[in-house]
Phi, psi and omega in degrees: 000335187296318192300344222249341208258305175283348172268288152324328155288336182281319189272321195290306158330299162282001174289299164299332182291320193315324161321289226283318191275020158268313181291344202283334172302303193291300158326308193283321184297298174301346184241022142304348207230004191068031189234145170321291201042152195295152192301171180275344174259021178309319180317312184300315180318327202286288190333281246278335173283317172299330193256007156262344160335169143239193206220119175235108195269124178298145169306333218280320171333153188237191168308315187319326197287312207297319197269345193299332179285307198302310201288340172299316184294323187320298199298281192307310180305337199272313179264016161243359174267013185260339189255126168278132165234337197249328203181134147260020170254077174222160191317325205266349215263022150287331186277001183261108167216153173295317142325341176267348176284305168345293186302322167320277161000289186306290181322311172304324179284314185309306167291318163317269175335308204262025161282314184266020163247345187270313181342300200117334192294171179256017128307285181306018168249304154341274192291299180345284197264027110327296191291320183271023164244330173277006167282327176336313190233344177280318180297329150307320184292305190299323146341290176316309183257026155272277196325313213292345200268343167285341188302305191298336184226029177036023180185148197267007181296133191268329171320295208264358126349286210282307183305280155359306176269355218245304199287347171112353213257006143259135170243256180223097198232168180263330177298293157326297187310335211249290198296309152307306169346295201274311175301000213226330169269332169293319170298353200263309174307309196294327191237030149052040185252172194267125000298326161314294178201173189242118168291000187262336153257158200254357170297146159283352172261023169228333191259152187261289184309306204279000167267347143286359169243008162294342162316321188236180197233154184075212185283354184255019186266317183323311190283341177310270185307335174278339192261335161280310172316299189299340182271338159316281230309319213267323171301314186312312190264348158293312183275334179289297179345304209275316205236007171219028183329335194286140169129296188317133213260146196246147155348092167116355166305144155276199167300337193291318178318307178314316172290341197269349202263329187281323165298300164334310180304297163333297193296310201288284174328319179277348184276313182297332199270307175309325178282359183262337185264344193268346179271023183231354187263005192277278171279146201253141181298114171317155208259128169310328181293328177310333186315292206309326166285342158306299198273353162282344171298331181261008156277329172299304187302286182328301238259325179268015173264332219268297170311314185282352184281308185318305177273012158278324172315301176310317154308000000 
């Protein structure tokens, strides 16, 4: 029952953070910017107000427009319960792969794209073939750095990953190094960020996400918007999972363990969430034609960690 215990806390968690570590980015960056900017819980205010709301829906939608928010939050709230962050010890972390996270991913982008094409409008179809030319390269590159961390550690498992690094049998290798790289230009794509697309604006020649979700309203604008937060939050807890693990309580630990993996977790999440806002008051939005060299550049990055663990094994 403890793994079964722990695993419901873990998903209900990620349910709340997922705000707060939107907001606490969106605070640093203003006031990286001189600007005051809103509190860290504003987000939760934006949700608790779209979701006192109604939902007003075009004639033209079809069902698909209607089901398209619940099955995104799902697929994303699933595949961020998936990643031990508090603990490995929970119900879901034999059923937990990285690939499988991927798929998840796809699935959530998939409905999306033909949500903002079912509408009708010339935004959504805009961002639809926006997003599936960056999934187009971003989903190899993320592929790539499952493969290359399974070369090393013989398994897409995110528990036994964490177990692998946690035993010393990584050090400061150039391969592992390649491989943070290339996951760290995918997150910045997967989760709708500056260089890749700005969530704060509404122009049409820069945005991807809010131009297929422009269409809706209400609580299913909510759900929408609660499904972008959970997907920082869930990059945010793969690079602490994969390349920073320490702190997080193993199988048989006690509650005190328990509190330390969570504060570690917190902590980490609020340091990765400061460095995404002071590298976005930094760097400038990027040209849609450019994309394409990001994210091959992070297929490049993957593809030589993946060869060099591979002729090292071998050796």
């Amino acid at each position: 029952m403890i793994p079964l215990f722990w695993g419901i806390l873990h998903t209900l968690l990620v349910v709340a953070a997922a705000p707060w570590a939107t907001g606490l980015t969106r605070r640093v960056k203003a006031r990286l910017q001189g600007r005051r900017g809103a509190s860290c819980w504003q987000p939760y205010r934006d949700l608790w107000r779209l979701l006192q709301k109604e939902s007003v829906i075009a004639d033209s939608a079809s069902w698909l427009f209607h089901i398209t928010p619940y099955v995104v939050f799902v697929a994303v709230w699933l595949a961020a319960t998936i990643l031990p962050t508090l603990t490995t010890d929970m119900i879901m972390t034999p059923a937990a792969d990285l690939i499988a996270l991927v798929a998840l991913l796809g699935v959530a982008r998939f409905f999306t794209a033909l949500a903002g094409l079912d509408a009708g409008t010339a935004f959504g179809g805009l961002g639809a073939s926006r997003e599936m030319f960056i999934a187009s390269l971003g989903e190899p590159a993320m592929l790539m750095v499952t493969f290359s961390l399974s070369v090393l550690a013989h398994t897409t498992s995110p528990a036994h990953l964490e177990e692998f690094v946690l035993a010393g049998h990584v050090g400061l290798e150039v391969s592992v190094g390649l491989a943070l790289g290339a996951l760290l230009m995918v997150a910045l794509a997967e989760s709708g960020r500056i260089p890749i697309d700005n969530p704060a604006t509404h122009l049409e020649l820069t945005m991807v996400h809010e131009a297929m979700v422009l269409e809706y309203s209400g609580r299913h604008l909510a759900l929408m918007e609660a499904a972008a937060m959970m997907r920082q939050l869930l990059f945010l807890s793969l690079i602490i999972c994969l390349f920073l693990p320490w702190g997080i309580a193993r199988p048989g630990d006690g509650p005190q363990w328990l509190l330390l993996g969570f504060a570690a977790w917190i902590g980490k999440v609020a340091a990765l969430s400061v460095v995404l806002a002071a590298y976005e008051s930094w760097i400038a939005k990027m040209r849609l034609f450019r994309i394409a060299d990001f994210l091959g550049g992070a297929l490049l990055l993957a593809l030589l960690a993946t060869i060099f663990l591979y002729v090292s094994e071998a050796l």
